[in-house]
C-alpha positions, 0 to 999 in steps of 0.5 A, spaced: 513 508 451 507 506 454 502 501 450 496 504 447 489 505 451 487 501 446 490 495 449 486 494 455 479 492 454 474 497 455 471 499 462 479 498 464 481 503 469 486 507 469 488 511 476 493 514 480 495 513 487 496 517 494 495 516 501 493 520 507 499 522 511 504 522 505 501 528 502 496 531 507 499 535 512 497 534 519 493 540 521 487 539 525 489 531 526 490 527 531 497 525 534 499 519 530 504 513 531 508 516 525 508 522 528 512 519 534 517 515 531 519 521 526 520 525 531 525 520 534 532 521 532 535 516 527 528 513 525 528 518 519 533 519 514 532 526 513 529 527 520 523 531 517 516 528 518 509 529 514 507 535 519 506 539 512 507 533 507 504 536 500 500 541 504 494 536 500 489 539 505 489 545 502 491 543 495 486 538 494 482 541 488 488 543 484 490 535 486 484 532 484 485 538 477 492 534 475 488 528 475 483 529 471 488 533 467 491 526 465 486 523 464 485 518 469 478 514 470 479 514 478 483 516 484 485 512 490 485 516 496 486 514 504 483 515 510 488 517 515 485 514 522 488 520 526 484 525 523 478 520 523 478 518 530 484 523 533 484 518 540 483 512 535 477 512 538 472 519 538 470 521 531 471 528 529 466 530 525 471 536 522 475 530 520 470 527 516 468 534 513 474 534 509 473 527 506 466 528 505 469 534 500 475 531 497 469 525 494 464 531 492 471 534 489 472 527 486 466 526 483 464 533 480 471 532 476 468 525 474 473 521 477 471 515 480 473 515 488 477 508 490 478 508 498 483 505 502 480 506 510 488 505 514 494 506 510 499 506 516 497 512 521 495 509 527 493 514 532 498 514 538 493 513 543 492 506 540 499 505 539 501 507 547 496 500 549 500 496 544 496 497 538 497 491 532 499 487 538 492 488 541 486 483 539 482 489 541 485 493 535 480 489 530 475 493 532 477 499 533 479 498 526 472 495 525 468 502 529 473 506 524 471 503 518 464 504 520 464 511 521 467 513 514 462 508 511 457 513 514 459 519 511 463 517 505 460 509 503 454 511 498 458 515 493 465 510 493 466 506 487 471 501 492 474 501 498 480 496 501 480 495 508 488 496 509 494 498 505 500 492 505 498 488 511 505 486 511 508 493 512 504 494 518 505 487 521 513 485 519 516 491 516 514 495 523 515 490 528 520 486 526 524 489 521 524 496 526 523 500 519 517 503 520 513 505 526 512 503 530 519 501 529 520 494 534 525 489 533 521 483 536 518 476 534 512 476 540 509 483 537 510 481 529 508 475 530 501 478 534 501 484 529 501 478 523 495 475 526 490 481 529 492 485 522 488 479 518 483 479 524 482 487 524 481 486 516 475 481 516 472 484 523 472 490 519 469 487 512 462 483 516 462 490 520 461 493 513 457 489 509 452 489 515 452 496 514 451 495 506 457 497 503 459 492 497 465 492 492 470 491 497 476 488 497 483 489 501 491 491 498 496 486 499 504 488 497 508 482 494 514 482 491 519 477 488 523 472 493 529 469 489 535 466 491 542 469 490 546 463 489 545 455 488 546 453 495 540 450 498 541 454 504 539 460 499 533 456 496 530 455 503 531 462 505 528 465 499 522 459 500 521 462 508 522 469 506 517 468 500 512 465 505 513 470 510 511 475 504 507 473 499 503 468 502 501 470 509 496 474 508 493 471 502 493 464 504 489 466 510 484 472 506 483 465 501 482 460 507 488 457 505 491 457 512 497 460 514 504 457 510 508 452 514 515 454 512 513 461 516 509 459 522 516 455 523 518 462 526 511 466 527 507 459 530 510 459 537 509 467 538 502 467 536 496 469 540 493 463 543 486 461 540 489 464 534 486 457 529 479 460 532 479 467 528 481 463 521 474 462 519 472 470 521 479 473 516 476 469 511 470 473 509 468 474 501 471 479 498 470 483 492 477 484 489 484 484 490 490 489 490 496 487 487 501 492 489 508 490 486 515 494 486 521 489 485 525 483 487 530 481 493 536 475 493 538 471 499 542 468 502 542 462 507 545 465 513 547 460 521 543 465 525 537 466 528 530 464 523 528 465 518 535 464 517 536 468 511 540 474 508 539 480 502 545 480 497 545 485 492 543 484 485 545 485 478 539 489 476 538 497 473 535 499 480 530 505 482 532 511 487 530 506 492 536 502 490 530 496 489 531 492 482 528 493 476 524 486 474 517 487 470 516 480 468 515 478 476 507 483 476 506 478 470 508 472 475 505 474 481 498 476 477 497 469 475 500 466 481 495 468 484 489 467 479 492 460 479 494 459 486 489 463 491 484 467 488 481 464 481 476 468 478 476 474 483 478 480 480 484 483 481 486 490 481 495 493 480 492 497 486 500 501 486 506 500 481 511 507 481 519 507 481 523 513 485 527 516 480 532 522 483 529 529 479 535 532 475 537 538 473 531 538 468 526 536 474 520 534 470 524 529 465 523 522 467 524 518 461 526 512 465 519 513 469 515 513 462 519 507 461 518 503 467 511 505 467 510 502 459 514 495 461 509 494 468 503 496 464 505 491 459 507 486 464 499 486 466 496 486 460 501 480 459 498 476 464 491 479 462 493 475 455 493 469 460 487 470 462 487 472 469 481 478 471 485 484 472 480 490 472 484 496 472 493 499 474 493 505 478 500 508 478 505 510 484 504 517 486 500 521 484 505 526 487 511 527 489 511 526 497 513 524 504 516 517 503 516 515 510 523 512 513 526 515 506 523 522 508 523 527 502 528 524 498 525 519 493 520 521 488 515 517 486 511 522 482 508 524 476 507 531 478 514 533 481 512 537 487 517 543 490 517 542 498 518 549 499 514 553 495 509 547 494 508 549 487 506 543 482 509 542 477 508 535 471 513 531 469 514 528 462 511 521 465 504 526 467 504 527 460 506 521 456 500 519 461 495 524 459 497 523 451 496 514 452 489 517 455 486 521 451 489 519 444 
């Protein structure tokens, strides 16, 4: 069951989420790293790609219906950079034609349009040079950002620079999990660095522009132990470092934690003390994406010398656990910690559930969804600033490595016909917003 809107303050807004290259297609766009790594075999589980996604190029109007349709106040959106910038680097002008009609299409369905400049797609050209890796990514992003600016600025209600630094850097770069898919401490460990620097090069490159409201979405998730050992406190404590504080200490001017520049330290860029001061440009808000918690375990191997366990939580599609109370925490963590007054957005919050022999009954979504909202409003009644929760996703989509397995939306999705069909979650949505 979801809360009434009601509970929330007046002015509090209420959204829906997507990303460029998870429902877009990519037709008339660039060759992005994404594109390279699922066409490698083994990186995707159902070795697709987002060639046709949700074919939302095409389908944009009847999209941005189901929307407004619900109810919502405002749609977060992405830019992909390689349809912006196909070479990464040359604009194409058609490329921003279709973003300059998806903000109109918003906007004519009074939706407010909250942009995120780069989710993920990094054209390959960039990628081939060594992309995150590179001091020269930082601005590259800043001449993309800029570019998108000029066309589309004037009518956004709030733009983040980056979507989940942490996936960018770590995830791709050390894990392997995403593109571009290494296994390597030197290249994490740079791409750690310059995603902070292509953030803050980028946010003086806007407001020099005169672009306001701005603030930038980091993903955190709850890093526990899985028994009592102090082996597994510490690897929780490193794991929690590397994750939930890197990004957000540096943003804070805080400095990078201690207990993950033990590993990442040696292997970042020289001078890289010097860029601390330019990461740390004021910003407008933050987004708070959360989804789950993990459990480790100390392990003898390498750093950061930890291991995940299973945990005894319900979980989602995603085998990821069920744990609400942890958005509480984290959102006033964070107030208390790091970031104060600033206002807070949950920029993504959604839970994969297999569609059933009934495709559009998701109970356990509606309930997943109604738990979260008011683990928010519990953090509000703390008196921490959150201005406003958008659900993940709009759409069922391409959910990267996973392929088109999971299913995040509200609008279960038919990847051969493309029909759109809303679940119940969509409409136990659409009733808590109009009343």
């Amino acid at each position: 069951m979801l809360p009434p809107r009601t509970d929330f303050p007046e002015g509090f807004t209420f959204g829906a989420a997507t990303s460029a290259y998870q429902i877009e297609g990519t037709r008339g766009a660039g060759l992005s790293h994404w594109d390279t790594f699922a066409a490698t075999p083994g990186n995707i589980i159902d070795a697709s790609d987002g060639s046709r996604a949700c074919d939302h190029l095409t389908r944009w109007p009847e999209d941005l219906d189901l929307v407004r349709d619900a109810g919502f106040d405002a749609y977060r959106f992405s830019t992909s950079w390689a349809r912006v910038m196909p070479d990464g680097v040359t604009v194409n002008p058609e490329g921003l034609d279709f973003y300059d009609k998806l903000v109109d299409g918003m906007l004519e369905r009074g939706l407010q349009p909250f942009l995120t400049y780069h989710h993920w797609d990094l054209p390959a050209d960039l990628a081939a040079q060594g992309g995150w890796q590179n001091r020269d990514i930082a601005q590259r992003f800043a001449d993309l950002c800029r570019a998108v600016n000029a066309r589309i600025g004037d009518r956004m209600t709030s733009a983040a620079t980056l979507n989940e630094p942490w996936c960018i850097a770590w995830l791709s770069h050390f894990l392997g999990a995403h593109a571009p898919g290494l296994r390597d401490i030197r290249a994490a460990s740079r791409a750690m660095h310059h995603v902070l620097l292509a953030h803050g090069t980028a946010m003086q490159a806007l407001r020099a522009d005169g672009a306001d409201n701005l603030g930038i979405v980091l993903n955190f998730e709850t890093s526990h132990p899985a028994d009592d050992s102090p082996e597994a406190a510490r690897a929780a404590q490193t794991q929690d470092a590397i994750y939930n504080q890197w990004f957000i200490r540096a943003l804070m001017g805080q400095g990078y934690p201690d207990a993950a520049l033990e590993g990442i330290g040696p292997h970042l860029p020289q001078g890289w003390q010097d860029d601390m001061a330019l990461i740390a440009q004021p910003l407008d808000w933050l987004g708070v994406n959360y989804y789950t918690r993990r459990l480790y375990t100390g392990n003898a191997g390498l750093w950061p010398h930890a291991s995940e366990a299973p945990g005894p939580l319900p979980k989602t599609q995603m085998d990821w656990e069920i744990r609400p109370e942890g958005l509480t925490e984290f959102l006033t963590r964070l107030a208390r910690d790091h970031t104060g007054a600033l206002p807070l957005y949950v920029t993504e919050n959604g839970m994969a559930l297999e569609a059933g022999a009934e495709i559009t009954e998701d109970a356990r979504r509606i309930q997943f969804a109604g738990d979260h909202l008011r683990a928010t409003k519990a953090a509000m009644d703390q008196g921490v600033d959150v201005r406003g929760f958008f659900y993940w996703s709009l759409l069922d989509n391409y959910e990267w490595g996973w392929g088109y397995g999971p299913r995040f939306g509200l609008v279960h999705v038919d990847y051969e016909t493309m029909t759109r069909t809303p679940k119940s979650s969509w409409h136990a949505f659409r009733s808590m917003l109009k009343g």
